[in-house]
MARGU-284093 format. One record per residue: x, y, z of N, C-alpha, C in turn; residue in one letter; residue number from 0. Coordinates in nm, 4 decimals, padded with zeros to 6 digits. Example, Ala and Ser with C-alpha at 12.3 -4.5 7.8 and 13.67 -1.06 7.14 Angstrom:
! residues 2
01.3190, -00.5690, 00.7800, 01.2300, -00.4500, 00.7800, 01.3200, -00.3300, 00.7800, A, 0
01.2850, -00.2250, 00.7080, 01.3670, -00.1060, 00.7140, 01.2900, 00.0030, 00.7870, S, 1
END
This chain:
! residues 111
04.6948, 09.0470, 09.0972, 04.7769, 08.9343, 09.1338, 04.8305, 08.8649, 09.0108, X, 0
04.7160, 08.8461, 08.9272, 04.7840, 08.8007, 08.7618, 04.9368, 08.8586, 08.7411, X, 1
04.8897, 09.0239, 08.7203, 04.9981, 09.0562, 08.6723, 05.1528, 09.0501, 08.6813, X, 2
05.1681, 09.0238, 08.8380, 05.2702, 09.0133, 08.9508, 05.3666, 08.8726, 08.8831, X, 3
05.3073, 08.7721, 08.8109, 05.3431, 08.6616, 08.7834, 05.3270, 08.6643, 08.6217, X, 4
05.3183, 08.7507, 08.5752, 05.3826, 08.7466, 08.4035, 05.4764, 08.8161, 08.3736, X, 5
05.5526, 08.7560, 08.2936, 05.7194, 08.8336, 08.2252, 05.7618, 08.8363, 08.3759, X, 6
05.8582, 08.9451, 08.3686, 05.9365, 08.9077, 08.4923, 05.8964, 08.9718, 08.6072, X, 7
05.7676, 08.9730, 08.6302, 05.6917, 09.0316, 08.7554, 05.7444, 08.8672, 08.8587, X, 8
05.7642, 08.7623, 08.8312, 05.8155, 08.6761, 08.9169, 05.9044, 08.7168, 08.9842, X, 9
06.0222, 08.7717, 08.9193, 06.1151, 08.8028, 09.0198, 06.1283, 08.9574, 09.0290, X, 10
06.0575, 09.0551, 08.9979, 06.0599, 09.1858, 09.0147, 05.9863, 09.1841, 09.2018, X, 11
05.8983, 09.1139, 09.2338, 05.7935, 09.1140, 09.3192, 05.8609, 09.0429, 09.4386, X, 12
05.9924, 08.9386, 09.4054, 06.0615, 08.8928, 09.4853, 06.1820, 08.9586, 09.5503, X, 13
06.2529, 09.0460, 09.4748, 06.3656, 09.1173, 09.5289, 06.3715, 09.1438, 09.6160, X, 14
06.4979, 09.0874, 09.7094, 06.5552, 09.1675, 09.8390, 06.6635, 09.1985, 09.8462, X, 15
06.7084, 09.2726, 09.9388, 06.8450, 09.3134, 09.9829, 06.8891, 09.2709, 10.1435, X, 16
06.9969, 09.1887, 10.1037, 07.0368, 09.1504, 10.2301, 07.1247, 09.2231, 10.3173, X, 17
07.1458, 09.2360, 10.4616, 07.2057, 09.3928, 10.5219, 07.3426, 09.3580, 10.4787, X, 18
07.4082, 09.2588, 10.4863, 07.5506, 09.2847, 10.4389, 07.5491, 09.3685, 10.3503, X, 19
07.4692, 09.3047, 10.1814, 07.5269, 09.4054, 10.0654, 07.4295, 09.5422, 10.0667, X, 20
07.3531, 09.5789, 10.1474, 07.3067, 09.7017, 10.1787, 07.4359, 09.7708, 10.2297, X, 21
07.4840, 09.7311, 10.3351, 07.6422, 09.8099, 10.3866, 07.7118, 09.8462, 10.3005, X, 22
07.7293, 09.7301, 10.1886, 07.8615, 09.7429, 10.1149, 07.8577, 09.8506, 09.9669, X, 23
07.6938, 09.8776, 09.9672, 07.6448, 09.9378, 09.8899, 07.6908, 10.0881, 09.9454, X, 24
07.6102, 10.1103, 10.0801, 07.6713, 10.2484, 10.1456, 07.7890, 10.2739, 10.1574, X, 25
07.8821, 10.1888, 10.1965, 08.0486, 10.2217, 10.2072, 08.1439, 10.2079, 10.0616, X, 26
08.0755, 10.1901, 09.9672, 08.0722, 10.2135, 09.8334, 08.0848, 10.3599, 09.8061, X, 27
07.9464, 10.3700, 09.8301, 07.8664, 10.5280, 09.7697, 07.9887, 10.6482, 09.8770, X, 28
07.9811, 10.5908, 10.0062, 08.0687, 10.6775, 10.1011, 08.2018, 10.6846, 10.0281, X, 29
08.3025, 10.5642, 09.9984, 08.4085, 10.5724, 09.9321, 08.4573, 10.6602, 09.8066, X, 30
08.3360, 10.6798, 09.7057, 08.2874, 10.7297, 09.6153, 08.3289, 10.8805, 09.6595, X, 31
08.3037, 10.9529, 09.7332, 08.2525, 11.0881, 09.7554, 08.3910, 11.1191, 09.8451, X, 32
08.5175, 10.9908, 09.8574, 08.5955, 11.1003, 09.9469, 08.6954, 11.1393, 09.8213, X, 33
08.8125, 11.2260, 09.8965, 08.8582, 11.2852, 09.7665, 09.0216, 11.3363, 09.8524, X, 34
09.1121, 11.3569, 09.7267, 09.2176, 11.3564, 09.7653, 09.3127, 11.4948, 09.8593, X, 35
09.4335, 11.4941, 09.9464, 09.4558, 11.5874, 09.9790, 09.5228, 11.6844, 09.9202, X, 36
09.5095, 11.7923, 09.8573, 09.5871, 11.9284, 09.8091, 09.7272, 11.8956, 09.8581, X, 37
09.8046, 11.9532, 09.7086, 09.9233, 11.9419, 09.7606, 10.0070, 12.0979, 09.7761, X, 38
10.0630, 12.1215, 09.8557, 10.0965, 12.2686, 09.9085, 10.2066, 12.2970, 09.8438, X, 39
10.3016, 12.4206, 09.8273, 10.3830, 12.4194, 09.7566, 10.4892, 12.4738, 09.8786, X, 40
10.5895, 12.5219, 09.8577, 10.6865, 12.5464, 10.0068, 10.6526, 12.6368, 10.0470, X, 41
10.6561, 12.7521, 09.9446, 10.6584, 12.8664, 10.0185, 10.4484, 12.8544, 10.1018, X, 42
10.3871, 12.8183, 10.0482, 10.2613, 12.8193, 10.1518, 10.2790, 12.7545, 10.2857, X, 43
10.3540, 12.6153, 10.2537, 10.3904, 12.5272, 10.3875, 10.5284, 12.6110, 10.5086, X, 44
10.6157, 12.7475, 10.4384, 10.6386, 12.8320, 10.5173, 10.5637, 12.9104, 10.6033, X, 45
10.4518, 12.9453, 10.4875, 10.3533, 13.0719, 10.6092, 10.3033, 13.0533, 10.6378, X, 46
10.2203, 12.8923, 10.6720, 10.1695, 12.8019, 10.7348, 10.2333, 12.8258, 10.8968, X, 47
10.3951, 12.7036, 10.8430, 10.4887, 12.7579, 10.9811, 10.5199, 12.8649, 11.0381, X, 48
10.5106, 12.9948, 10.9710, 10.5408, 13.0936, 11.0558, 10.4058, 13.1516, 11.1172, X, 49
10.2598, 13.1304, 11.1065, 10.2122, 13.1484, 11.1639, 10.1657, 13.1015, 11.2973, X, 50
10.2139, 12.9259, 11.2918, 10.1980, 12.8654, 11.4086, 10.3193, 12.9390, 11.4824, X, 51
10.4656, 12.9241, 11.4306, 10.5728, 13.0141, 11.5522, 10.4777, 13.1457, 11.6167, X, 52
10.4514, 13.1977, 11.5027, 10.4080, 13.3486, 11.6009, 10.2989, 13.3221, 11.6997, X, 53
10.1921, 13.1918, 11.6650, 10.1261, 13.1715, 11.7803, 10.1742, 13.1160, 11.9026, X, 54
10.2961, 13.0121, 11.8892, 10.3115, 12.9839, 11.9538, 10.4341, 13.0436, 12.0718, X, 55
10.5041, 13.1575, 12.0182, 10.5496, 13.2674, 12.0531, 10.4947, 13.3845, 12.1237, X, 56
10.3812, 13.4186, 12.0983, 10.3180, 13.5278, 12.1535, 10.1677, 13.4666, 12.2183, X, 57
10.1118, 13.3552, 12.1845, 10.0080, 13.2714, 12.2625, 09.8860, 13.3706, 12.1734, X, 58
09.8948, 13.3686, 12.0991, 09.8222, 13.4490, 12.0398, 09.7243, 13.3479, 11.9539, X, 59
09.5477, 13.3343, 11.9342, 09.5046, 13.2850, 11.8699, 09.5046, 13.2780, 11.7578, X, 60
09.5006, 13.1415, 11.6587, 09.4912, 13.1458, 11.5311, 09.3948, 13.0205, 11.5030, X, 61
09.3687, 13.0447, 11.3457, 09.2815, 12.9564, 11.3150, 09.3661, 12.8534, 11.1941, X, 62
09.3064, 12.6999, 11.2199, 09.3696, 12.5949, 11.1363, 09.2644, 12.5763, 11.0534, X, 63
09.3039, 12.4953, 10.9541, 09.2424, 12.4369, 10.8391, 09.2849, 12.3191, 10.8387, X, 64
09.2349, 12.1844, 10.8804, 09.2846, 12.0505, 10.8906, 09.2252, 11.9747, 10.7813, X, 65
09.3022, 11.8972, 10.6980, 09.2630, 11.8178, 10.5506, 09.1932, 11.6655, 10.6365, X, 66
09.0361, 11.6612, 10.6323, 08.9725, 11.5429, 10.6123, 08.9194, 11.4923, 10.4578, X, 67
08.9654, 11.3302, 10.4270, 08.8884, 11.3407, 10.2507, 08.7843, 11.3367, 10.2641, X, 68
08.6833, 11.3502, 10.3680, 08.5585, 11.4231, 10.3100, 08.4952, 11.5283, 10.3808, X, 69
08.5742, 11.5955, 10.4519, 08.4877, 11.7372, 10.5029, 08.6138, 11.8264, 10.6451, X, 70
08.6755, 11.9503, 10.5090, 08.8188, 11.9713, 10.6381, 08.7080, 12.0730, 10.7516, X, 71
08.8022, 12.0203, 10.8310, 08.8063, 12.0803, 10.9881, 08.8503, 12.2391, 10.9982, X, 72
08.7551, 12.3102, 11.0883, 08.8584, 12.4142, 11.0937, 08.8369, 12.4569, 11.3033, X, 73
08.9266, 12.4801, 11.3620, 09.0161, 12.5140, 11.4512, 09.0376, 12.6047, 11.5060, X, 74
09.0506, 12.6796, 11.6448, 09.1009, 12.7906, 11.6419, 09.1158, 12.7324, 11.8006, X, 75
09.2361, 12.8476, 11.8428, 09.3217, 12.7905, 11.9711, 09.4631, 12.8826, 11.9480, X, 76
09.5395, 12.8249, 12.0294, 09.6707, 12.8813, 12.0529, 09.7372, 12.7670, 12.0656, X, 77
09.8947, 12.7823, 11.9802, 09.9921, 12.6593, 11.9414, 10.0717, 12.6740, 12.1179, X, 78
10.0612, 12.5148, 12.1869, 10.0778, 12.5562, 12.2822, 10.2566, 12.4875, 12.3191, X, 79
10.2344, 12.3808, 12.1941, 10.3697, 12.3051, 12.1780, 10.3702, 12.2460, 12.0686, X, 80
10.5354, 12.2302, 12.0396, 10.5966, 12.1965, 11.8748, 10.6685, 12.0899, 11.9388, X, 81
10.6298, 11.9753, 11.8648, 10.7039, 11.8374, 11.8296, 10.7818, 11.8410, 11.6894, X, 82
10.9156, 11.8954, 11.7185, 10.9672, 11.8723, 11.5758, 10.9785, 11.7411, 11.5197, X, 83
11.0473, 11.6369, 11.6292, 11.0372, 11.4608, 11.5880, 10.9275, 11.4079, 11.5005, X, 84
10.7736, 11.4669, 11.5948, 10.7149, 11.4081, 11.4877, 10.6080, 11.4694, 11.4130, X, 85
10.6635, 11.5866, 11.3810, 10.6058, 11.7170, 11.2977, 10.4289, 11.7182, 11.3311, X, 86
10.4155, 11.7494, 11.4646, 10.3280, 11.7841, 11.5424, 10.3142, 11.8933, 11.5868, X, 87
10.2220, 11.9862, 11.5850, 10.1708, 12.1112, 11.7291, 10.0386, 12.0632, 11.8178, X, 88
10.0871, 12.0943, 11.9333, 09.9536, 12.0890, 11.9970, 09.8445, 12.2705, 11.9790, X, 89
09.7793, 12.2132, 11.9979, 09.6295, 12.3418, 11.9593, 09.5580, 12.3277, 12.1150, X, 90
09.5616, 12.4353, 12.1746, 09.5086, 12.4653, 12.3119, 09.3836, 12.5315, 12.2884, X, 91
09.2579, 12.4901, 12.2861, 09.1085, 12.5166, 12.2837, 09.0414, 12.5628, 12.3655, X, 92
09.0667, 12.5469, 12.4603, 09.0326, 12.5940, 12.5885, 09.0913, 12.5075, 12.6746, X, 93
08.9947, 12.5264, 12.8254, 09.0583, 12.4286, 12.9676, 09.0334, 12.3013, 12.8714, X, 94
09.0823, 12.1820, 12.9781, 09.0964, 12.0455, 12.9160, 09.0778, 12.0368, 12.7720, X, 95
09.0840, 12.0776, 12.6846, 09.0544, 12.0545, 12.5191, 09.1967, 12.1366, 12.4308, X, 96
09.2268, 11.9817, 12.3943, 09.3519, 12.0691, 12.3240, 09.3141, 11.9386, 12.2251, X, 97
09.4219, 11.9450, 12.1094, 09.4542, 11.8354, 11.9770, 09.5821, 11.8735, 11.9422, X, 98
09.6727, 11.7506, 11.9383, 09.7814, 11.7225, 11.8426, 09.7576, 11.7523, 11.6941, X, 99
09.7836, 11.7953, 11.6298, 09.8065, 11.8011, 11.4656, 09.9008, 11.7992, 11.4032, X, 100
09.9027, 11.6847, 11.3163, 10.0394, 11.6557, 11.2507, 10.0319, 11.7785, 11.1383, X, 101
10.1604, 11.8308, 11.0976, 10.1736, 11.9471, 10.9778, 10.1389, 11.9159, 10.8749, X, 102
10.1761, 11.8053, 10.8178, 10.1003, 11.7703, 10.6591, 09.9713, 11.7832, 10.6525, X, 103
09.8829, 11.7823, 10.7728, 09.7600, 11.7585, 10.8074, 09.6918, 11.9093, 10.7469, X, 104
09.7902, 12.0258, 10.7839, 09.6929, 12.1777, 10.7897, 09.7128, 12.2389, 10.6648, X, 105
09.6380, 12.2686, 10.5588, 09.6207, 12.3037, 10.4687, 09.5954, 12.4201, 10.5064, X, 106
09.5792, 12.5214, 10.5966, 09.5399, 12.6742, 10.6021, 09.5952, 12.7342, 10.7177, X, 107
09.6562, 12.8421, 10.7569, 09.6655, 12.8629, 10.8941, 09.6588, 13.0126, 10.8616, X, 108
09.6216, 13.0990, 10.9888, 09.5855, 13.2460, 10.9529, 09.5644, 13.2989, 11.0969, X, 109
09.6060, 13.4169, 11.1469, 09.5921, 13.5220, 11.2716, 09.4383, 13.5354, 11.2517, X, 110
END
């Protein structure tokens, strides 16, 4: 018990953390670890697009690669519709399960 109360065992023995800056500590450390999106060059962002046409032409499955900054997605389905307005495909997954994906979004696409 002495010891607890010499040099700075006073306030070593007192420390807390209050939950706010516990949060702000984690969404810190989380912020920390995300990271930026790849930038594509044309001709990849072509064979990107021509693989969604051919899926969505022949209904044929393919697989996406979707850019999250901290952990990409990957996909597979059939392009079931093209939003050129707002550079969207829908991805048909099965019954009821489909996703919109905007194009800047897919960093990979492949038969």
């Amino acid at each position: 018990m002495g010891k607890k109360l010499e040099g700075n065992g006073l306030w070593e023995s007192s420390r807390l953390i209050i939950p706010e800056h516990k949060e702000a500590y984690l969404k810190l450390m989380k912020d920390r670890q995300r990271r930026g999106k790849p930038e594509l060059d044309d001709q990849e962002m072509q064979l990107i697009e021509q693989v969604l046409i051919v899926s969505y032409n022949t209904r044929q499955p393919i697989s996406i690669v979707v850019f999250s900054p901290f952990d990409d997605e990957e996909l597979t389905g059939v392009i079931t519709s093209i939003n050129t307005a707002r550079r969207e495909v829908k991805l048909f997954r099965g019954e009821d399960d489909f996703n919109w994906i905007k194009l800047e979004d897919i960093i990979l696409a492949s038969i």
